[in-house]
C-alpha positions as a printed Julia matrix, in Angstrom:
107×3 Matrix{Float64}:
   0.0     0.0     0.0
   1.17    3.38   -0.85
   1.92    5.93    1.69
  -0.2     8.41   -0.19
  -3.13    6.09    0.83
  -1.49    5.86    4.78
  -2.37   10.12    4.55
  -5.93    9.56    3.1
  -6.8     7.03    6.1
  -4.87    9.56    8.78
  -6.42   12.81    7.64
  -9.8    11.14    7.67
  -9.64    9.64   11.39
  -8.09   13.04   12.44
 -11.33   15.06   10.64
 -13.26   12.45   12.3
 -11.85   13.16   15.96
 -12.1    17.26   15.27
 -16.06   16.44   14.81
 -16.44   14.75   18.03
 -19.39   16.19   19.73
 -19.67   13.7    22.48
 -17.26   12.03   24.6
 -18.83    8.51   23.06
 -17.85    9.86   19.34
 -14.42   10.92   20.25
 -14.03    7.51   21.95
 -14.97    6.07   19.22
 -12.85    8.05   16.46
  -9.61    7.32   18.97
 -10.32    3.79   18.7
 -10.91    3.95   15.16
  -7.57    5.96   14.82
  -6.03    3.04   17.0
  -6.88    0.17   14.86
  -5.75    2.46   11.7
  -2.15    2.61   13.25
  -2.18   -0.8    14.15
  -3.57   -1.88   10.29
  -0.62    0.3     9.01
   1.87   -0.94   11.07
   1.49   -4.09    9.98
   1.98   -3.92    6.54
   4.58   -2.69    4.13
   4.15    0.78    2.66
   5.63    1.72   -0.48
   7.11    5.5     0.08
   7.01    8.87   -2.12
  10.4     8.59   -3.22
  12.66   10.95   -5.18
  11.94    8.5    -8.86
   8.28    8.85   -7.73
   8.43   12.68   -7.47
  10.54   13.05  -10.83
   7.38   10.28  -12.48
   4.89   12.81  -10.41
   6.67   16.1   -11.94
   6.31   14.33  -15.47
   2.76   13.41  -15.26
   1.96   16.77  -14.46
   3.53   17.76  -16.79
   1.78   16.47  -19.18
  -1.53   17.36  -17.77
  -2.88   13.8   -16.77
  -6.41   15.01  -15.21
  -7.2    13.07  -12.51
  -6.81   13.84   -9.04
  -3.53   14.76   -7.03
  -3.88   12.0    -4.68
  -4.51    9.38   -7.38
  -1.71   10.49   -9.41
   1.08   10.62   -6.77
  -0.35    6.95   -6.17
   0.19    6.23   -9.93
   3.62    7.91   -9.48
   4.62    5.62   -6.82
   3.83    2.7    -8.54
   4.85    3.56  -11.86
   8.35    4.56  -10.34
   8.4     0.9    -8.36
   7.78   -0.9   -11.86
   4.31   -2.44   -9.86
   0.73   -3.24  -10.63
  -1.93   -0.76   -8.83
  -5.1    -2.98   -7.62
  -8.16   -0.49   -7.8
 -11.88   -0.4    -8.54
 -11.21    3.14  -10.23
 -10.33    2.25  -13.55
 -11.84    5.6   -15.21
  -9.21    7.61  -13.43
  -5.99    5.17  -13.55
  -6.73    4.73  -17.32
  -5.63    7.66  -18.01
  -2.22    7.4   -16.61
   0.25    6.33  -19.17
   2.63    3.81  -18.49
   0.34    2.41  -15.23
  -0.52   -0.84  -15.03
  -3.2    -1.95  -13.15
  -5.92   -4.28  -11.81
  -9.62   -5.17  -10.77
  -9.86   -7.69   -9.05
 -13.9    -7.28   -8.63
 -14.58   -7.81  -12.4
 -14.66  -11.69  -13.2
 -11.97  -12.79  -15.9
C-alpha cells in the first residue's frame, strides 16, 4: 500500500476526531484511529520517493487530469515498476505507463 493512501486514512480519522461532539464519538474516532495505526503498522508501505516525485513532476507535466492523490499513487507505482489494484479504472486509465488491476470484475 502506498503511503499516499497511509495520509488519506490519517487525515480522515483526524477530521473524524475534530467532529467529536460527544465524549462517546471521540471515543470512538480514537479507537478507530487506533486500529488504523495498528492496520498500518502491519503492513509494508511503499514511500514517495525521489523517482516517484521526478514520475509525479512528469505526469503533471503532461496534464494527466485526474486527481492529485490518485496520481502521486500512480507515481509511486509507476516509479516501483508495480501493478496498482483499484476499482477506479476511469481515473488510472488515463495514466500512461500504469498498469493496473480489478480484481472485482470476473476474468
Amino acid at each position: 500500500m502506498t503511503i499516499i493512501t497511509f495520509e488519506e486514512q490519517v487525515r480522515g480519522r483526524f477530521n473524524v476526531i475534530r467532529k467529536a461532539d460527544s465524549a462517546d464519538k471521540l471515543v470512538t474516532a480514537y479507537s478507530r484511529l487506533q486500529a488504523t495505526y495498528n492496520f498500518f503498522n502491519s503492513i509494508n508501505l511503499i514511500g514517495f520517493s525521489q523517482e516517484a516525485a521526478n514520475c509525479y513532476t512528469e505526469l503533471l507535466r503532461q496534464k494527466i487530469r485526474i486527481g492529485t492523490q490518485d496520481l502521486r499513487i500512480a507515481s509511486i507505482v509507476i516509479s516501483n515498476d508495480g501493478t496498482l489494484v483499484t476499482r477506479n479504472r476511469r481515473d488510472f486509465s488515463r495514466v500512461p505507463g500504469l498498469q493496473f488491476e480489478d480484481w472485482t470484475i470476473e476474468n
